[in-house]
N, C-alpha and C positions, 0 to 999 in steps of 0.2 A: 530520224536525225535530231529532230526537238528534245524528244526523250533523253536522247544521247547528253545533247549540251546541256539541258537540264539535270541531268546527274552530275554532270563534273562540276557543273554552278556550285550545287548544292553538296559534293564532298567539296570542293574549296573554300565552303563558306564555312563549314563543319571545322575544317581541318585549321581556318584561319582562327575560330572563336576557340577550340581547343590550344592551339598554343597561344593566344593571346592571354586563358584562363589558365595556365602553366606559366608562363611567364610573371603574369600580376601576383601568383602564390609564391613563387620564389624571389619575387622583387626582394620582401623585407627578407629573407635568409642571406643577402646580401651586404646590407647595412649592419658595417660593425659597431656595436654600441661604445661612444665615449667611454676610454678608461678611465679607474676612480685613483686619487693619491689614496693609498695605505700603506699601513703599519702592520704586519704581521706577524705571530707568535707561531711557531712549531716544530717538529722532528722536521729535519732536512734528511730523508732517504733519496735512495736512486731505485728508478721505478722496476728496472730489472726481483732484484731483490725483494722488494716489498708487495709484488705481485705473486712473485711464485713461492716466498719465505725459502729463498735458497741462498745462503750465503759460502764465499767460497772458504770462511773460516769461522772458528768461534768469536774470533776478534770485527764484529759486524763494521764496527767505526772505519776500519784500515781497508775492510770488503767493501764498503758505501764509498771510500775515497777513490778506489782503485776503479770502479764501475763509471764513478762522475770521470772521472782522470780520463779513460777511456773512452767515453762520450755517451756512456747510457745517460739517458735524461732523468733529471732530479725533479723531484716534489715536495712540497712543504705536507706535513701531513700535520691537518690542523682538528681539532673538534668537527670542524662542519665538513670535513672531507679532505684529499687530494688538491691541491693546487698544482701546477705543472711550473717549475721556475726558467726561466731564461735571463738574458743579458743582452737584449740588443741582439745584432746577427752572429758576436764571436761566440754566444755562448755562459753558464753561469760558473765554469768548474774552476777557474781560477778566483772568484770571491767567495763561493762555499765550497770548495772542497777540505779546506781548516776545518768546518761547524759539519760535517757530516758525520750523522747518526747523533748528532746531537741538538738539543735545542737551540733557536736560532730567532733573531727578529730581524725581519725584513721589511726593508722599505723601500717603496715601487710604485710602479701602474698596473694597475688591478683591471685585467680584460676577461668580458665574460661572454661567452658567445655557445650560445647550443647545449648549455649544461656543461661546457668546460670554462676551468677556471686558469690564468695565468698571468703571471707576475714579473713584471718585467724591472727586475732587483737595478734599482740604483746603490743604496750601501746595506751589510749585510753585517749583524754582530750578534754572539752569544747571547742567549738568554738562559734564565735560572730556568730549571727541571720542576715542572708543576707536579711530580711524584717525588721530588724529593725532599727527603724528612729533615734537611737542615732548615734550624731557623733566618729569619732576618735578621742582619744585626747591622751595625754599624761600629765598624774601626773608629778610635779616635781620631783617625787618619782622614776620616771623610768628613770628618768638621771644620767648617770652616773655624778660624780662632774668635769672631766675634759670639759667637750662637752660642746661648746659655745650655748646659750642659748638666741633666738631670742628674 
């Protein structure tokens, strides 16, 4: 009978420091880390599309619109990777569905948790195409009338 009670001692002691060392390892998987304010540059895709390179026309932009419209989820696709974009709980498809399959600069809260990255878009506008071969310039339009004028 010792024997006995001393076995079930010693798996509940077992059984206690095992989930207690389960437990303390998942604590921090827990803790989501402070989001950061940014500013971000990239292609707004919908991850359908961009994952399996299947679009339902050659016109990708109206394919990326129709996908967000619908509720496939959007990504910034940037240099360093994927970003996953949101809005709060309704959602991002009504402030980038305009800028899909197009360049875009977004600014947000910057959450990053387990290797994924996400953005939670406060405003969302156009940006210029880092492949594309037009220059900078400047309209006379974007002068102010004091600023000397080379």
């Amino acid at each position: 009978m010792k024997t006995l009670r001393s076995i079930v001692i010693a798996a509940a002691l077992a059984a206690a420091i095992l989930c207690t060392s389960v437990l303390m390892a998942g604590g921090d998987r827990d803790k989501v880390p402070p989001p950061r304010d940014v500013v971000l540059t990239g292609k707004i895709v919908d991850l359908h599309s961009f994952m399996t390179d299947k679009f339902e026309s050659s016109d990708h932009a109206k394919c990326t619109q129709r996908c967000i419209q619908a509720g496939v989820p959007a990504a910034l696709e940037t240099e360093d990777g994927l970003i996953i974009i949101g809005e709060g709980s309704k959602g991002p498809a009504r402030t980038i569905t305009p800028l899909a399959f197009r360049y875009a600069e977004l600014k947000g809260k910057l959450y990053e948790r387990e290797g994924i990255k996400y953005i939670d878009v406060a405003s969302a506008k156009a940006a210029k195409d880092p492949e594309s071969e037009e220059e900078d310039w400047e309209s006379e339009d974007d002068w102010d009338d004091d600023e000397e004028r080379d």
